[in-house]
C-alpha positions as CSV (number, residue, x, y, z in Angstrom):
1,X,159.2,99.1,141.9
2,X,155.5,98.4,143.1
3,X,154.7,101.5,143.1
4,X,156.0,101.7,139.4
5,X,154.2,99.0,138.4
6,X,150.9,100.5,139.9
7,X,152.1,103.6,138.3
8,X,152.2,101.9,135.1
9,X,148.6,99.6,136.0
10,X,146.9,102.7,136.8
11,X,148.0,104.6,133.5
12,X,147.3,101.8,131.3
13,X,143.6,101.6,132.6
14,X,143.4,105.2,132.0
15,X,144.5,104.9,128.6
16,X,141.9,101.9,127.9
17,X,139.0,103.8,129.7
18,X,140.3,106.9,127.0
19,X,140.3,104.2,123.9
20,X,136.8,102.8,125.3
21,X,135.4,106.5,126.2
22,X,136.4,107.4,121.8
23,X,135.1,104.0,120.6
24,X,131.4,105.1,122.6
25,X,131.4,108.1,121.1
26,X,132.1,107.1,117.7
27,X,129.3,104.9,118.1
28,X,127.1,107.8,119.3
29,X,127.5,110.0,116.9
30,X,127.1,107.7,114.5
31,X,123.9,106.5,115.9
32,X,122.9,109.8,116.0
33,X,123.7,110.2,112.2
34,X,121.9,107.2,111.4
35,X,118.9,108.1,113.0
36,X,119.2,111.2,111.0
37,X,119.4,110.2,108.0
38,X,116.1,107.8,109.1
39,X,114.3,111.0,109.9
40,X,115.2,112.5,106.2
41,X,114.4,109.4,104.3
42,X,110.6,109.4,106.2
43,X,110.5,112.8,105.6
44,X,111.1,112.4,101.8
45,X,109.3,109.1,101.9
46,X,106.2,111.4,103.0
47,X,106.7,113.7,100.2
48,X,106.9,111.8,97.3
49,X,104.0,109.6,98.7
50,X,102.0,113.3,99.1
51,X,102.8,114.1,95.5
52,X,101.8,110.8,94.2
53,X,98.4,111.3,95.4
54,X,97.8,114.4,94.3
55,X,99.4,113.2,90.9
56,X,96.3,110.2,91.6
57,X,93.6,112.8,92.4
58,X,94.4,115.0,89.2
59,X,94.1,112.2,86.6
60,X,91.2,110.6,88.3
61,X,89.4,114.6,88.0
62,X,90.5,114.5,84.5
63,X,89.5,111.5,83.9
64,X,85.9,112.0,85.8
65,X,85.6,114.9,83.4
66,X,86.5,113.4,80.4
67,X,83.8,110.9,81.1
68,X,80.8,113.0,81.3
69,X,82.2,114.9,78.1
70,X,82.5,111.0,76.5
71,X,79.1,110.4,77.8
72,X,77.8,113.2,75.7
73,X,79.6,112.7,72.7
74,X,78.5,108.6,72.5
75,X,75.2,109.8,73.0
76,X,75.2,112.6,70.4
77,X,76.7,110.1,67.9
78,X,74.5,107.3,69.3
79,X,71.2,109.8,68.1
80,X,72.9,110.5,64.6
81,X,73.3,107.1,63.8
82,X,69.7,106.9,65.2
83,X,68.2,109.6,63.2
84,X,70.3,108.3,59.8
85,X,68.7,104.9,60.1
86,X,64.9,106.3,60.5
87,X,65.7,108.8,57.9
88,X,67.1,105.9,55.4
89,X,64.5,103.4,56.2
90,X,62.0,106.0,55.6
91,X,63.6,106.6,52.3
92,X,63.3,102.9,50.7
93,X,60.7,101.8,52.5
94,X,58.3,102.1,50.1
95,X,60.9,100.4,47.7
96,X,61.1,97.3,50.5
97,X,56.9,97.3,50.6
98,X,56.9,97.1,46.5
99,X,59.4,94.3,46.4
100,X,57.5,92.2,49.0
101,X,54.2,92.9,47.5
102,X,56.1,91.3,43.8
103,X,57.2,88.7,45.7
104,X,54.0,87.6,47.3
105,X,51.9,88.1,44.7
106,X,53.9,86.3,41.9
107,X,52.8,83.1,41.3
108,X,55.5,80.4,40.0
109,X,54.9,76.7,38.9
């Protein structure tokens, strides 16, 4: 009967050691799947962070460009406005000269 019961001691502990030997590999390989999926999500972390930049560096050469060519328009404008104003004060000044000279010259009581 001892030897039954040792029988029976010694199978049970093998059966537990079996449970305990599944439970450690399920927790491997799911360790292993976890880290992974860790390695994947860096991975695509890195790649949309690489595309952002280079989204980044294309607007600001776009936008770098657009700025010389708004430069040059403001300034081409800025000269047109210029050149109108000369051209129109050129026009009635001699109209603004006569009116003062009126002006200055009349004599009221």
């Amino acid at each position: 009967m001892a030897s039954n019961r040792s029988q029976g001691g010694i199978q049970q502990l093998l059966a537990a050691e079996q449970e305990a030997q599944h439970i450690v590999n399920a927790a491997r390989t799911k360790l292993a799947r976890l880290k992974q999926a860790k390695e994947e999500a860096e991975r695509e972390i890195a790649e949309y962070r690489a595309q952002v930049e280079l989204d980044f560096q294309k607007k600001v050469a776009a936008s770098s460009g657009d700025s010389g060519a708004n430069v040059k328009r403001l300034e081409q404008e800025t000269e047109t406005k210029i050149n109108h104003l000369k051209s129109e004060a050129s026009r009635i000044s001699q109209d603004v000269v006569e009116m003062l000279l009126k002006h200055v010259t009349t004599v009221r009581n």
